[in-house]
C-alpha positions as CSV (number, residue, x, y, z in Angstrom):
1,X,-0.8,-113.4,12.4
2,X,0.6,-111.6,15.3
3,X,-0.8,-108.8,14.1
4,X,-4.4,-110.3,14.0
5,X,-4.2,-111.3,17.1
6,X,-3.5,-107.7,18.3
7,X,-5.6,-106.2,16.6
8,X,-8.2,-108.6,18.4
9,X,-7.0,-108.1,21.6
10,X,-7.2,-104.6,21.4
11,X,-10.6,-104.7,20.1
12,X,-11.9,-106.8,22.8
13,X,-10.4,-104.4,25.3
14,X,-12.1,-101.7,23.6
15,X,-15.8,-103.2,23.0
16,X,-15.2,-104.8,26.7
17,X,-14.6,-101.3,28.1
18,X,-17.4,-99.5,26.3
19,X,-19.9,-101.1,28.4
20,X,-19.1,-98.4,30.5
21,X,-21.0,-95.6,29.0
22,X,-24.2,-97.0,30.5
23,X,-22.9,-95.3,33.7
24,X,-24.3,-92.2,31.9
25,X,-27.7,-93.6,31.5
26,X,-27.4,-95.1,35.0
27,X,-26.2,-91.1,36.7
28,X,-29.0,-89.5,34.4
29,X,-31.8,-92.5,35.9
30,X,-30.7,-92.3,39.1
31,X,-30.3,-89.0,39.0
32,X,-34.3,-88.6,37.7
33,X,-35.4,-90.8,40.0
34,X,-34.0,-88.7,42.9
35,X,-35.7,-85.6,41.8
36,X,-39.0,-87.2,41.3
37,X,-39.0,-88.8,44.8
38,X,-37.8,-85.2,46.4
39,X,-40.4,-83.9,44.4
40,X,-42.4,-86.4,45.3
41,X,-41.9,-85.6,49.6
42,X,-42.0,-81.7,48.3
43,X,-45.7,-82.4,46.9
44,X,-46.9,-84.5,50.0
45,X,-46.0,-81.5,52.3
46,X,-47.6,-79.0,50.2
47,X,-51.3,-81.0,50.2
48,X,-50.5,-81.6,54.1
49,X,-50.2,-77.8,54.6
50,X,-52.8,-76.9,52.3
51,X,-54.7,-79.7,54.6
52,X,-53.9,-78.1,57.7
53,X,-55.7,-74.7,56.3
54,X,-58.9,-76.0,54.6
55,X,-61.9,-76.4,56.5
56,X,-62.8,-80.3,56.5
57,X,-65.4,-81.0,54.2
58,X,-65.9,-83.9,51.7
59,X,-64.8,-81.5,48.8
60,X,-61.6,-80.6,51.0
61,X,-61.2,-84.6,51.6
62,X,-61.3,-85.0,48.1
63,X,-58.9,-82.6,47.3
64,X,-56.6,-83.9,49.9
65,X,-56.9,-87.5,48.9
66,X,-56.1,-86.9,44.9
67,X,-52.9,-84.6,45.7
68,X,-51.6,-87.2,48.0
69,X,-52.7,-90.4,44.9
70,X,-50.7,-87.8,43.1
71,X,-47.4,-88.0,44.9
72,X,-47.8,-91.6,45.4
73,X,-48.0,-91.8,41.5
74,X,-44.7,-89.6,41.6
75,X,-43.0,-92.1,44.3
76,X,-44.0,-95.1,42.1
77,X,-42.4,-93.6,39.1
78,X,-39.3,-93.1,40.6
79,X,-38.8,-96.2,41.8
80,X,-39.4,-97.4,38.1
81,X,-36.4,-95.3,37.4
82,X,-34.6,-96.2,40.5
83,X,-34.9,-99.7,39.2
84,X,-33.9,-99.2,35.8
85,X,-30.7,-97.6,37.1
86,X,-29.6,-99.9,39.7
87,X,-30.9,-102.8,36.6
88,X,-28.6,-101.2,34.3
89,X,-25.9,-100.9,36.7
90,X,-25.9,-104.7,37.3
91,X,-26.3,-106.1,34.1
92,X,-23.6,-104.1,32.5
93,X,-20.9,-102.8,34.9
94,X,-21.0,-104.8,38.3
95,X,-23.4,-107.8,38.6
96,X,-21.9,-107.9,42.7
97,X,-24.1,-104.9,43.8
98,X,-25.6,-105.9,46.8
99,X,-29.7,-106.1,46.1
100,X,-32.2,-107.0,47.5
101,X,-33.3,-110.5,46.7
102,X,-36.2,-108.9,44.8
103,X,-34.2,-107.0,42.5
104,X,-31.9,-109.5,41.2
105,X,-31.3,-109.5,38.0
106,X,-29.3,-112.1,35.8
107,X,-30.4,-110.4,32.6
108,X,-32.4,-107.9,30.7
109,X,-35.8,-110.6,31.0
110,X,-35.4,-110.1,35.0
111,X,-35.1,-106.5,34.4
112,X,-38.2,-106.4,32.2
113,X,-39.8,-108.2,35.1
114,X,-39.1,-106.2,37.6
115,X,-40.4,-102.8,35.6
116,X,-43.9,-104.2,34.0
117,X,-44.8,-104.9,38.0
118,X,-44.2,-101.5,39.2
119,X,-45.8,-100.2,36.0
120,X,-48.9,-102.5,37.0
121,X,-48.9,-100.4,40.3
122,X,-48.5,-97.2,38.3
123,X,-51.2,-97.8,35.9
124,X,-53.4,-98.8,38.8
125,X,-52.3,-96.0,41.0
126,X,-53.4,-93.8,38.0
127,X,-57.0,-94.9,37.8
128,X,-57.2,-94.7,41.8
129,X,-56.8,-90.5,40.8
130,X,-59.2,-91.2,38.2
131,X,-61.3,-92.5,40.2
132,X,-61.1,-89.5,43.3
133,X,-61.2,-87.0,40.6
134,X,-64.4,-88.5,38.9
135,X,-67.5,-85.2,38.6
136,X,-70.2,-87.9,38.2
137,X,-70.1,-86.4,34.4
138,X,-67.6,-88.2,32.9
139,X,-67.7,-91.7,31.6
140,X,-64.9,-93.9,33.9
141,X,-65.4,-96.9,32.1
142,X,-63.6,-96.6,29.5
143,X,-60.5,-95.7,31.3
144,X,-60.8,-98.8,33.8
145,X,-61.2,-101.0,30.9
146,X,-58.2,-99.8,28.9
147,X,-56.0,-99.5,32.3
148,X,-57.5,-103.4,32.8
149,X,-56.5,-104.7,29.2
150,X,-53.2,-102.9,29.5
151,X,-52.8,-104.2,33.3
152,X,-53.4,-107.7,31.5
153,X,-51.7,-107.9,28.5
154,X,-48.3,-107.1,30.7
155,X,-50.0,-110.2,33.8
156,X,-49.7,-112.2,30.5
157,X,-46.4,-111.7,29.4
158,X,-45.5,-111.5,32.4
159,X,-46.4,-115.1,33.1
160,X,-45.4,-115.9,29.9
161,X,-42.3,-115.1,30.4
162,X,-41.1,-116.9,33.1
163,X,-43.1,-120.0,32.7
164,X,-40.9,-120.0,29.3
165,X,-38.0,-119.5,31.6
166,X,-38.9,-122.4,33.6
């Protein structure tokens, strides 16, 4: 019996303590999202100093407008990342990080949350470049409209979600 209850204890210590190794997925996410927001600020200078060079002109306007869509799309994707870290973070090693009110999360639904609306800005974000880009040849409907179902299937669950939560 004492045994058992040994054997138990140490077993709890030991699954307790392995929620620990998310601090490698949390370094790796963190550590993406940092290099995609650098690269992010690298990008925005370049189109600014390619900007400063070109001679203004709608084509030049156009160019200048997609490259900085571009790095906005970069910034957006790192803050998905950034939020999957600091969700990770706070759902399995310290649930006192100080957040902002925003991104508290109580448990993997909030989490999920918090990630489908900055992948609605993504997604939308993405057909704005679509959009710039756009030659008059090629057919844009059929992007908007899968970007749209996409964008509502996630509003849906979304609400479904946490009207179920209610």
């Amino acid at each position: 019996m004492v045994l058992d209850r040994l054997n138990t204890s140490m077993w709890r210590r030991v699954l307790s303590s392995s929620r620990f190794v998310v601090i490698v997925a949390v370094i790796g996410t963190l550590a993406s999202a940092q290099a995609l927001v650098l690269y992010g600020a690298i990008e925005v200078v370049r189109v600014v100093r390619e900007a400063s060079h070109a001679v203004v002109s709608s084509e030049g306007s156009k160019i200048v407008t997609l490259g900085l869509i571009q790095a906005a799309d970069l910034f957006l994707l790192g803050i998905v990342l950034f939020i999957i870290a600091m969700g990770l973070y706070a759902l399995f090693v310290d649930d006192t990080l100080p957040l902002p009110p925003w991104l508290q999360l109580h448990d993997l639904e909030d989490l999920k949350a918090n990630l489908i609306s900055v992948v609605i800005a993504v997604l939308a974000v993405l057909f704005l470049s679509e959009v710039v880009k756009w030659d008059g040849r090629r057919e844009l409907l059929g992007i908007g409209v899968g970007i749209a179902a996409v964008i509502a299937g996630l509003t849906f669950f979304l609400s479904h979600k946490i009207d179920g939560k209610d």
